[in-house]
C-alpha positions in Angstrom: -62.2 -9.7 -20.5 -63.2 -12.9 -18.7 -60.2 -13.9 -16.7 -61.9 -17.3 -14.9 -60.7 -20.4 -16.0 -63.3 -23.4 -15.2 -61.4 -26.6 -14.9 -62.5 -29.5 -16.5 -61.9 -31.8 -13.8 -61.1 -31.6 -10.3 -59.1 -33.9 -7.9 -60.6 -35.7 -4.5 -57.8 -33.6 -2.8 -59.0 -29.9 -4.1 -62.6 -31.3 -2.7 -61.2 -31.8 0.7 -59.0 -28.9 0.3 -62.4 -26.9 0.2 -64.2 -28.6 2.9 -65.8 -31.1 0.9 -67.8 -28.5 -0.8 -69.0 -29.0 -4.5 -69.5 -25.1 -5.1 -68.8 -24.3 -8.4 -67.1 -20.7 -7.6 -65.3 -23.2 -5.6 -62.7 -24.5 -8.2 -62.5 -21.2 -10.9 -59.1 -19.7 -11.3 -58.4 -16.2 -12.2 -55.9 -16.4 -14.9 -53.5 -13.6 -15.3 -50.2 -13.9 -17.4 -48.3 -11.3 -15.6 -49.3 -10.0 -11.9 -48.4 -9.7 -8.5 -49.7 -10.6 -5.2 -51.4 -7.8 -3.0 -49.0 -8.9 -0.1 -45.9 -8.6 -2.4 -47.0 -5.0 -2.8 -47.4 -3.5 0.6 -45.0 -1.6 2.1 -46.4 -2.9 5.9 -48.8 -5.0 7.1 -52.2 -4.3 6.5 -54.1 -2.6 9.4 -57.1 -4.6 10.9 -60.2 -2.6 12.4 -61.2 -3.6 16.1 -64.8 -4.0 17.9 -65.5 -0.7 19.6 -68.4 -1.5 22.0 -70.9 1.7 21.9 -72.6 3.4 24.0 -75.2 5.0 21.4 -74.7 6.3 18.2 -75.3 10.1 18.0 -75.8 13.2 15.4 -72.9 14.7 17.5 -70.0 12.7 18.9 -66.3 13.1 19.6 -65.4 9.9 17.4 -66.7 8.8 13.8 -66.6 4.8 12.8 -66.2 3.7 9.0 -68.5 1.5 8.3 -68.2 -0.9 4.9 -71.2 1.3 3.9 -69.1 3.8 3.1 -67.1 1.9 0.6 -69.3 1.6 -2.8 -68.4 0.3 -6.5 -69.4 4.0 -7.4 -67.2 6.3 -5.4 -63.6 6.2 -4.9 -63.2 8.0 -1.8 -64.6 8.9 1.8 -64.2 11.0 4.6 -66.3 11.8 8.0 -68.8 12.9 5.7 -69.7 10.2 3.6 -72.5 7.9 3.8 -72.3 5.4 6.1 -69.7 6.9 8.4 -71.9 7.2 11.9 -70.6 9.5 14.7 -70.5 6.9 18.2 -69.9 7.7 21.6 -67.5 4.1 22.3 -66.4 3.2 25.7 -62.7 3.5 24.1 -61.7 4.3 21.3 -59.1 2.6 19.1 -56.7 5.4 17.2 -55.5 2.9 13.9 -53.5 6.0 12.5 -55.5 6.7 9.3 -53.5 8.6 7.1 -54.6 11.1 4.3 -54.3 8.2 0.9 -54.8 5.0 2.9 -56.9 2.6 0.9 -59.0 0.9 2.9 -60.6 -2.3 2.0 -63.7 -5.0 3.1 -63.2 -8.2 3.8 -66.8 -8.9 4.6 -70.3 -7.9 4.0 -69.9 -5.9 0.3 -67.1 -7.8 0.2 -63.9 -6.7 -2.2 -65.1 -3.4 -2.1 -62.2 -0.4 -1.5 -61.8 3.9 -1.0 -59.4 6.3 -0.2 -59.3 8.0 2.3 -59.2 11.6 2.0 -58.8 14.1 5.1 -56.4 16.7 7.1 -57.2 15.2 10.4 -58.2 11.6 11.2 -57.4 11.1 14.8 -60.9 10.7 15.7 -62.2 8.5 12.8 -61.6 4.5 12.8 -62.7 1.9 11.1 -64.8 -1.8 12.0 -63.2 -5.5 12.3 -64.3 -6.5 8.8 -62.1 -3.6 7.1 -58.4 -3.1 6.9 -55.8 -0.4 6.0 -53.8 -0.9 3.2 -50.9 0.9 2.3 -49.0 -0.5 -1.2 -46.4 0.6 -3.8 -47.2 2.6 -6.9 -50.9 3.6 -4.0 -52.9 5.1 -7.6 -51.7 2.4 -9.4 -52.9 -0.9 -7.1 -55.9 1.2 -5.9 -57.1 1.5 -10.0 -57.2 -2.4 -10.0 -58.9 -2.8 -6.4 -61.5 -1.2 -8.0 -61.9 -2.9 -10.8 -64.3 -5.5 -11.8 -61.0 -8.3 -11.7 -60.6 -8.1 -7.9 -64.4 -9.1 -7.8 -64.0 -11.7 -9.8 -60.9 -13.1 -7.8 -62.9 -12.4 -4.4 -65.9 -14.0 -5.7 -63.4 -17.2 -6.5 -62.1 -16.6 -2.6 -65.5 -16.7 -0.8 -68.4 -18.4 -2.9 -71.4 -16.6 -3.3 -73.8 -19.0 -1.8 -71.6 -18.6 1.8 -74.3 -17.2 3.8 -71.1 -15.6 6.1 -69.1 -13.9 4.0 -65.6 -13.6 5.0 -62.6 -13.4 2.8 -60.1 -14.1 6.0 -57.0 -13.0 5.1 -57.2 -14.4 1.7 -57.2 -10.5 0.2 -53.8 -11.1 0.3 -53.8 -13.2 -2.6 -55.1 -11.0 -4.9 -53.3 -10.9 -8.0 -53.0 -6.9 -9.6 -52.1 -7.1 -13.6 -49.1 -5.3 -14.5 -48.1 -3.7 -17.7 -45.7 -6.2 -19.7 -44.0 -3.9 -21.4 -40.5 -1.8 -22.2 -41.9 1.4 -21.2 -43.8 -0.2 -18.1 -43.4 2.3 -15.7 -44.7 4.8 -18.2 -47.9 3.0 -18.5 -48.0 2.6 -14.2 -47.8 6.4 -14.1 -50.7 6.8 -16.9 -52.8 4.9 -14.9 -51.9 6.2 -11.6 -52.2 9.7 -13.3 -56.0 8.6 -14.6 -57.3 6.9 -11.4 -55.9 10.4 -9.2 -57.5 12.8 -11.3 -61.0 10.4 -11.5 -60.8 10.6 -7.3 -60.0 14.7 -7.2 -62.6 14.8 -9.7 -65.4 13.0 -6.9 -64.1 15.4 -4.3 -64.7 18.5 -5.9 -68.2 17.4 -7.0 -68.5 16.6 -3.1 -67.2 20.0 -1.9 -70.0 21.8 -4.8 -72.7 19.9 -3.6 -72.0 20.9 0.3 -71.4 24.7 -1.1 -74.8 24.6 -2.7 -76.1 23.9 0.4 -74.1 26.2 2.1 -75.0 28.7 0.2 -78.6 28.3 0.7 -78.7 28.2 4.2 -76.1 31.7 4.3 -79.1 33.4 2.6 -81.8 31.8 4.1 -80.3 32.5 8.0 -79.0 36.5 6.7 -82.2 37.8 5.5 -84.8 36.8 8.0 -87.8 39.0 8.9 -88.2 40.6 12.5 -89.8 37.8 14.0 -88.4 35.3 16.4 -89.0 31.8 16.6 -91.8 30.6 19.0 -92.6 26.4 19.3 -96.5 26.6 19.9 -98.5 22.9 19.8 -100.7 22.3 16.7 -104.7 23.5 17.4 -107.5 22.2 16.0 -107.6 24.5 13.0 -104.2 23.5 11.9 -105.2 20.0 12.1 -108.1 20.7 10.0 -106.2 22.5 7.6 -103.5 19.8 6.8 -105.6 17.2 7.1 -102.6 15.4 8.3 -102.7 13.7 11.9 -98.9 12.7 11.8 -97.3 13.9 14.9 -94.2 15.0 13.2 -94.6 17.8 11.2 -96.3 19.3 14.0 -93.0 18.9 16.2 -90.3 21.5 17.2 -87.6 20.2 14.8 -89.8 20.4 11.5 -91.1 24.2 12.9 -87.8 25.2 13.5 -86.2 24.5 10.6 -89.1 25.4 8.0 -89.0 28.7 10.1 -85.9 29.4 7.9 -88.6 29.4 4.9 -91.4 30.6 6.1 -89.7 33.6 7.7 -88.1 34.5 4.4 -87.4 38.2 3.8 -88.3 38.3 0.2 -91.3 35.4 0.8 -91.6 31.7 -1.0 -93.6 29.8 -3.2 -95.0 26.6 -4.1 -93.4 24.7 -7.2 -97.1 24.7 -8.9 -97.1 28.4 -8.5 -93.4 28.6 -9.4 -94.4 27.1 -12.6 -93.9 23.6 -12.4 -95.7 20.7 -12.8 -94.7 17.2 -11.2 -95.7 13.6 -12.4 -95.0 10.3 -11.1 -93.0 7.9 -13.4 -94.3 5.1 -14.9 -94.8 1.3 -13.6 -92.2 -1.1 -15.0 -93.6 -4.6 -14.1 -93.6 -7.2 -15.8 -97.2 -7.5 -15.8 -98.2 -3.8 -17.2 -95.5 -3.4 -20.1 -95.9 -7.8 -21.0 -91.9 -7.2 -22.5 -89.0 -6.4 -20.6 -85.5 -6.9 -21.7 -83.0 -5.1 -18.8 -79.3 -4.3 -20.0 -76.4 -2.7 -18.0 -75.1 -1.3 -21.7 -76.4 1.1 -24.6 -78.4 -0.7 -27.3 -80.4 0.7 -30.2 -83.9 1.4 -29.4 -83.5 1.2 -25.7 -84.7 3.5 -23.1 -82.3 5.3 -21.2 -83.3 4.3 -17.5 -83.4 7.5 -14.5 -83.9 5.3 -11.5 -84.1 7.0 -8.4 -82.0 4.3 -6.6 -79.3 5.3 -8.8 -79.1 9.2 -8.3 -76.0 10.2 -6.1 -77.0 13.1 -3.3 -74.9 15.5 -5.4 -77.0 15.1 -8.3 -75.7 12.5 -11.1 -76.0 9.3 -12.0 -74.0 6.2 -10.3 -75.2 3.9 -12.6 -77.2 4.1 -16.1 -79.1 1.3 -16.9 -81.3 0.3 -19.9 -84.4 -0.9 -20.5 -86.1 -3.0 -24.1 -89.6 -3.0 -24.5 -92.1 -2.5 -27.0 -94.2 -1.1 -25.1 -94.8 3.0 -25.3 -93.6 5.0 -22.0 -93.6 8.9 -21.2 -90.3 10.1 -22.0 -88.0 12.5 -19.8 -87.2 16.0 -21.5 -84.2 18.0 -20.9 -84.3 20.7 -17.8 -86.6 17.8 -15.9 -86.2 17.4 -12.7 -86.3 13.4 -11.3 -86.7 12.7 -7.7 -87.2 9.9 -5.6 -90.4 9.2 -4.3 -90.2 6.4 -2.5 -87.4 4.1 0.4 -84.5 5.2 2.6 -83.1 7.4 -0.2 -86.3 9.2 -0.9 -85.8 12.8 -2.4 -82.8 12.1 -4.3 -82.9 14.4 -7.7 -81.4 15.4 -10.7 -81.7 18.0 -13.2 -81.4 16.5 -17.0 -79.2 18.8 -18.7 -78.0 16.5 -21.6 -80.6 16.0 -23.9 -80.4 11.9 -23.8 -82.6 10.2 -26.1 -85.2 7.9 -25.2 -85.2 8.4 -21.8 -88.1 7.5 -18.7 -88.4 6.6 -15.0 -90.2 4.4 -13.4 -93.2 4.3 -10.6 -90.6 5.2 -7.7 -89.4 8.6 -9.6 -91.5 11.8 -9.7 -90.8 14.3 -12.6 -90.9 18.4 -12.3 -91.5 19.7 -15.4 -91.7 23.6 -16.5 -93.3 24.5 -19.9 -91.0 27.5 -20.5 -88.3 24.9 -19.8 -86.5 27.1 -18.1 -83.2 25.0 -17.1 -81.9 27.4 -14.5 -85.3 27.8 -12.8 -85.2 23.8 -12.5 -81.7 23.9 -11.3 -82.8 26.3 -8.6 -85.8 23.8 -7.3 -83.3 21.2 -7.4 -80.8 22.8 -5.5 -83.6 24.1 -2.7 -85.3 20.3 -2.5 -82.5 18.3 -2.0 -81.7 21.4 0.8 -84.5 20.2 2.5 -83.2 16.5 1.9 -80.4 17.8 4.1 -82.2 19.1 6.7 -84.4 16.0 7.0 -87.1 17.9 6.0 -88.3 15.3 3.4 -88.2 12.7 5.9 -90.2 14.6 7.6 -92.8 15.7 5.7 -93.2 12.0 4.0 -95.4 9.4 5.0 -95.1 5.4 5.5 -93.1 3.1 6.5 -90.4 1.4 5.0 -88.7 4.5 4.7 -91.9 6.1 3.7 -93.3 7.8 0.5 -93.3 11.5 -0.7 -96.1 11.6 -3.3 -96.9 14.6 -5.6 -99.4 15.7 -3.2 -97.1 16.9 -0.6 -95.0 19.0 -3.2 -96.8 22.2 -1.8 -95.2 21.2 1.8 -92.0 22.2 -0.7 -91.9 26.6 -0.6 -89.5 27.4 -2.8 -87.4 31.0 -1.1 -87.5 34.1 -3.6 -83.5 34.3 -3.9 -82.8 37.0 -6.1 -81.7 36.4 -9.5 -77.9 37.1 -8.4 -78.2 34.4 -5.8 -80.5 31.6 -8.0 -77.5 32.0 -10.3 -74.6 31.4 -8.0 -76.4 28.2 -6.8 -77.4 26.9 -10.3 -73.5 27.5 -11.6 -72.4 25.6 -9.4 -74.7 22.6 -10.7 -74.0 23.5 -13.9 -71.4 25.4 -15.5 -69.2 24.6 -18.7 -65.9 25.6 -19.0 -63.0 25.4 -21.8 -59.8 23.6 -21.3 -57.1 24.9 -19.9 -54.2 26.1 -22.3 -51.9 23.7 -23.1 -52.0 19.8 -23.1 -51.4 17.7 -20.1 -48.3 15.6 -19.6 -47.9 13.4 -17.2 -45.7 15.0 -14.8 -48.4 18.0 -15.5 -52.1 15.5 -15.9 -53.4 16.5 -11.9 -52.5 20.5 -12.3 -54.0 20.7 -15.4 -57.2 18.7 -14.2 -57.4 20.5 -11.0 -57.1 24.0 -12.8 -60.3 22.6 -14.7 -62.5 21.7 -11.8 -62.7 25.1 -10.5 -64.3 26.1 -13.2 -66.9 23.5 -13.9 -70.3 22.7 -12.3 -71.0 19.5 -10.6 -72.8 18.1 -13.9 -70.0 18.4 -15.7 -67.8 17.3 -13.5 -69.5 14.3 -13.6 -69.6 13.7 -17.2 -65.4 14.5 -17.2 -65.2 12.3 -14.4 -67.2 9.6 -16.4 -65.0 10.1 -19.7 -61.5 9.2 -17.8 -63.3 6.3 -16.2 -63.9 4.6 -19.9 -60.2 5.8 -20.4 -58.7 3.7 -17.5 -61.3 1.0 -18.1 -59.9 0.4 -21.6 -55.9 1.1 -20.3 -56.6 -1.3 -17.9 -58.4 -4.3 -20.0 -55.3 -3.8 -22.3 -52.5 -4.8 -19.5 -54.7 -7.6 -18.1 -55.0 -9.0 -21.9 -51.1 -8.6 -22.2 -51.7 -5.9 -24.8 -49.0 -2.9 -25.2 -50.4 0.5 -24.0 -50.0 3.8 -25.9 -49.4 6.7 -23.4 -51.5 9.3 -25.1 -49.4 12.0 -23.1 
């Protein structure tokens, strides 16, 4: 639903009001029959960050800062292990109070965008000047419509888009959150609480998997070692020959010790050709090779189904899925592939397709892994043990470029996959992927997170995912219905 109203004139005073400036983003309203302003609905007043001056920003440190990195349309939550939360050694250090639940919120940079915070102790973590704490009424409820497309729109209406500083002020507190206008109101406030809760839990869990995956790996790797210690010795000439690679850093201490961990392998390794795979790069999407190009953010018939790397999460899914028109013919993605970024900053990114989606491709940035048994577990497995490395910094590593660099297919064999045993490659691919039935019973409200929670356990992170997916649409279409003024069926 489009909620901005354009006027049809505007008044000499509104142009002075606005400094005189003739912006069209300007002079839009949101219009929304019944809502309430953020400030109405805080329980205090929001919590500013301050300007820690640093010393240098560390792996290790005793303090963490929250960056507006962090806080991304496509996750709901963050803790000191989320991307874009940097540990920093300050000169002092400003304790806000975080609590476990606090929402916080930018007023600058990606401006509008909000998380929750979730951890048991956040005395060492604070946030920059250009975030703030919020703590509201009905915390599920308000956070649901922070993160919704509305409070862009009314941010966007706040701070024009051409502004080349980008500061909302303390105009957040205008923002106007859509309430249900209806008899059994505070039914439909607990629904969407309810909805927005469980999405968040469900974003944790898929979290906590990915970090046991890797957990998991390095437990076997580090327990079944051979009899042979580490020893750093410099490159010689017959290395150099032999890797034909004259790039200082895979010849350094920290890429030896840590591929140790694979080399020294008990029960050996193997490179993805000989573990049956063969990778591809995507194809090239410019304008110029495929003449037609019609880009959509929604399904349409005939489309291609778009894996970009830039969209793959580090746990494995898809943030976004886009969709591409052409007439043009382009190699299609099969299910058990295995897409991985090639290319940038967030090189080595993958994901394992495990729902057959039609119609589906890459493009030039993404590198395919392919086995011709099609052997999905096998593909987990890879997938699990390269984005491992990812975690290690191995990729970086081994990569070339700047720019953040490239991994091209030639470099795969840099990739030894360990011989887990079958036990082991099992464990690790469950959790990716494991299906589940629903718990007995149907969900009330007073019920919706127990009965959610007793499903995650069982679940791998891909479907996760998809459940998490299914109650977005669900509070997306709850939510379109109170801003339009429409009455809500609670379903449970």
């Amino acid at each position: 639903m489009n909620c901005l109203r354009v006027p049809s004139e505007i008044r000499i005073s509104q142009i002075s009001a606005k400094a005189n400036s003739l912006s069209p983003a300007n002079f839009g309203e949101i219009y929304l029959p019944n809502a309430v302003a953020l400030k109405e609905l805080l329980t205090e007043a929001p919590i500013r960050g301050v300007t820690t001056p640093r010393i240098a920003f560390l792996r290790k440190a005793p303090t963490s800062l929250i960056t507006n990195k962090a806080l991304q349309s496509h996750s709901y939550f963050v803790n000191r292990h989320s991307s874009g939360v940097i540990p920093l050694s300050p000169r002092y250090f400003s304790n806000l109070g975080l609590k476990s639940g606090d929402i916080l919120f930018s007023t600058n940079v990606n401006i509008g965008e909000s998380a929750v915070v979730f951890e048991n102790n956040l005395s060492d973590l604070t946030i920059n000047p250009w975030m703030v704490i919020l703590r509201p009424q009905n915390q599920w409820y308000v956070f649901a419509f922070l993160k919704h497309q509305i409070t862009q729109d009314q941010m966007e209406s706040f701070v024009p888009r051409g502004s080349i500083f980008r500061n909302a002020g303390g105009r957040y507190l205008n923002l106007m959150i859509p309430f249900p206008n209806q008899r059994d109101g505070e039914r439909v406030i607990q629904y969407v609480s309810a909805l927005m809760q469980a999405i968040v839990e469900k974003e944790k869990v898929i979290r906590d998997k990915s970090d046991l995956i890797h957990d998991v790996i390095q437990a076997e790797l580090e327990s079944n070692q051979r009899n042979r210690e580490f020893q750093y010795i410099y490159p010689s000439i017959a290395d150099l020959s032999s890797l034909q690679r004259f790039d200082a850093v895979i010849y350094d201490q920290e890429y030896k010790s840590k591929i140790w961990l694979v080399e020294n392998y008990a029960h050996g390794s193997e490179t993805p050709q000989q573990a049956g795979f063969t990778v591809t790069p995507g194809p090239s999407l410019e304008i110029k090779i495929i003449r037609t190009r019609i880009d959509s953010e929604t399904y349409r018939p005939g489309y291609y189904t778009l894996i970009l790397p830039t969209n793959i999460s580090v746990c494995g899914t898809m943030n976004v899925l886009p969709y591409l028109g052409t007439p043009k013919s382009l190699p299609l993605l099969k299910q058990g592939d295995i897409v991985f970024g090639e290319a940038g900053f967030q090189k080595g990114r993958s994901i394992v397709l495990i729902d057959p989606w039609p119609k589906c491709t890459t493009n030039a940035h993404g590198l395919y892994a392919r086995r011709s048994d099609g052997d999905i577990q096998k593909a987990i497995f890879f997938r699990c043990i390269f984005s491992w490395y990812r975690t290690m910094r191995l990729i970086d590593i081994m990569a070339v470029g700047g720019s953040g660099g490239h991994f091209s297919p030639e470099y795969f064999d840099y990739v030894r996959i360990p011989r887990f045993p079958d036990d082991k490659q099992v464990e690790i691919a469950r959790l990716y992927h494991h299906d589940a039935a629903q718990p007995a019973g149907r969900p009330t409200l007073d019920s919706f997170m127990d009965w959610h929670n007793r499903w995650n356990t069982e679940l791998g992170i891909w479907e996760l995912d998809r459940g998490m997916k299914a109650l977005q649409r669900t509070l997306s279409e709850v939510q379109e219905q109170i801003i339009e003024g429409k009455t809500v069926n609670v379903p449970i």
